[in-house]
N, C-alpha and C positions, 0 to 999 in steps of 0.2 A: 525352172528346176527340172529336171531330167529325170522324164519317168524311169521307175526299176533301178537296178543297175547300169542302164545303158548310159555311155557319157554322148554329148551330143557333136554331130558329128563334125566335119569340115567344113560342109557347106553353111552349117547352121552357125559356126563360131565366124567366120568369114563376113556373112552377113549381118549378125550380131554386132562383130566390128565397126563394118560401113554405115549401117545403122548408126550407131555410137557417134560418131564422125560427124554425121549430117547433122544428128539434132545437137549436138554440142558445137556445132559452128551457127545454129539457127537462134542457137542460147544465144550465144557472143556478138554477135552481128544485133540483141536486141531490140528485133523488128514486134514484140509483145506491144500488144495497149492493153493487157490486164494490168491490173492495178496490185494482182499479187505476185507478176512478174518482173512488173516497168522496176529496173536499178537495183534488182535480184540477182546474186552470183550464184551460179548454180554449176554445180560439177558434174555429168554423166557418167558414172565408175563405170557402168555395165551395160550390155544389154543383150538379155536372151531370148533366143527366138526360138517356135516350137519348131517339130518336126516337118511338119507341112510347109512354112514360114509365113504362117497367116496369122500368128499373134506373136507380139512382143514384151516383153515385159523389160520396161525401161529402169534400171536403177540408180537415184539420184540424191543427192547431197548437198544440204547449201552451203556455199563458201564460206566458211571460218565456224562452220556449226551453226547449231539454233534449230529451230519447231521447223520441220518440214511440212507439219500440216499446210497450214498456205499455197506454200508452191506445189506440194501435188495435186489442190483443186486449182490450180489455175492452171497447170498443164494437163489437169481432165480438161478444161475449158477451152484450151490451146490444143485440144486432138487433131481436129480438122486440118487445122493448117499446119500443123508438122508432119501430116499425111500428107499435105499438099507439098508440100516441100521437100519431103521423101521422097514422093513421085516426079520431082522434075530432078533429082538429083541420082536416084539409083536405078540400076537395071534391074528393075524385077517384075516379073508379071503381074504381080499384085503386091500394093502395097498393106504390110502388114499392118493388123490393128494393133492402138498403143496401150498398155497398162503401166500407170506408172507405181512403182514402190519407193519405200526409203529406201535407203542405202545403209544398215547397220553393221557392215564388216568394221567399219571404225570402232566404234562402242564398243563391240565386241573383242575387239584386241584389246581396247584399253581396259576394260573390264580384265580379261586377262594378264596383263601387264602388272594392271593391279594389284592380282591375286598372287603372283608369282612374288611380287615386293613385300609380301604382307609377313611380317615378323615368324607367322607359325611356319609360313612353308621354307623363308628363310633360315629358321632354328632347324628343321627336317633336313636343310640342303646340307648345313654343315655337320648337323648330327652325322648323316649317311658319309663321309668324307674321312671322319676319323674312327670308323667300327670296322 
């Protein structure tokens, strides 16, 4: 997340990108022997990098929903070698370290979506409409 105000900049979104890229083809490609990886779909929505580009914070989602708990200790477990495989795949002087998160923009809209359908705000919308 971007400290202040400041939104983060070209370089940072760029490699956040390519980042994204790498470990979501490393997801797909299935090369895990954790056992809370091995036949896990896993989606990478995001990934933000700080200012320096020496931490990451990876955000991720398992495929069709469900407890993420699992998959983010096993891709704490799986740090090293998606470092390792970030570094045979990007130009960067150093490769960043990983943090991963869930991914709750989903929730969050459907939460919203929710709230928007729910009878009260419904009666409000049409109330406003004919006053």
């Amino acid at each position: 997340m971007p400290r202040g105000n400041k939104p983060p900049s070209q370089r940072q979104l760029r490699v956040g990108e390519e980042l994204r890229h790498i470990i979501a083809a490393v997801i797909e490609r299935g090369e895990f022997r954790d056992p809370d990886l091995v036949g896990r779909g896993i989606t990478v929505t995001e990934v933000r990098v700080s200012p320096d580009l020496r931490n990451a914070t990876v955000f991720v989602v398992p495929l069709g929903g469900g407890d993420t708990t699992p998959i983010l200790s096993g891709l704490k477990r799986a740090k090293a070698f998606l470092r390792h495989e970030i570094g045979k795949s990007a130009l960067l002087r150093t490769v960043p370290d990983l943090w991963f998160q869930p991914d709750t923009t989903f929730d969050e809209a459907s939460r919203i979506d929710d709230i928007l359908r729910s009878p009260e705000v419904l009666r409000d919308l049409e109330g406003g409409e004919g006053a």
